[in-house]
C-alpha positions, 0 to 999 in steps of 0.5 A: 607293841599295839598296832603292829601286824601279825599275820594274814589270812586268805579266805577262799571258797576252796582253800585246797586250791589255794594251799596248793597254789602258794605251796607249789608258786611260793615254797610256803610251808602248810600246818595241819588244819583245824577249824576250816584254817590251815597255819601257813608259814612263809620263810623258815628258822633263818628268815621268819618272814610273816605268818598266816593262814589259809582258810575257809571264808566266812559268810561275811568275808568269803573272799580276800585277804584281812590282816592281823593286829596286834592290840591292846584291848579288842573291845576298846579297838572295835569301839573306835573302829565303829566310831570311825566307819568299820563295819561287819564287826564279828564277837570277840573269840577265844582261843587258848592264848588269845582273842580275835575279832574281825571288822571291815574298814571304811572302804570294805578292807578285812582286818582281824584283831588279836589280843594276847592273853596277860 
């Protein structure tokens, strides 16, 4: 399904402050990290909840939290977000079963995009 929400990312400028905070407040459960990002999960095997992840903030996001959206076509998305007012689009990165980009939206929101590889 295109369009459904995936995840979430909170970018800080001190992750560990924040990994420590939503583990002791919210019982979150914290993955190794790699890549300035820590996987965060936030229910266990009998109520999943939404996954996530915590990270280090990019330059051009350094604080906030940005969604994650499953879609179709990241390139296809971008186009039409940019037609649509987005901005700050990053490249479109590959990862191993995935692409991700990200863009703000017309009133500054983060959103990340992820394409499942076929």
């Amino acid at each position: 399904m295109s369009g459904k929400v995936v995840g979430f990312e909170l970018n800080s400028q001190q992750p560990e402050k924040l990994k420590d905070f939503y583990s002791t407040v919210f019982g979150w459960q914290m993955e190794s990290s790699y890549w300035d990002y820590t996987p965060v999960h936030t229910g266990n095997k009998d109520d999943r909840g939404i996954g996530g992840g915590i990270a280090k903030g990019p330059e051009e996001y350094p604080h906030g939290t940005r969604i994650q959206i499953q879609v179709d076509s990241i390139d296809f998305t971008l186009k039409e977000a940019k037609r649509r007012g987005a901005r700050d689009m990053t490249e479109k990165m590959e990862f191993d079963d995935f692409w991700l980009a990200y863009f703000t939206d017309p009133e500054g929101l983060g959103i990340g995009l992820i394409e499942q590889k076929k």
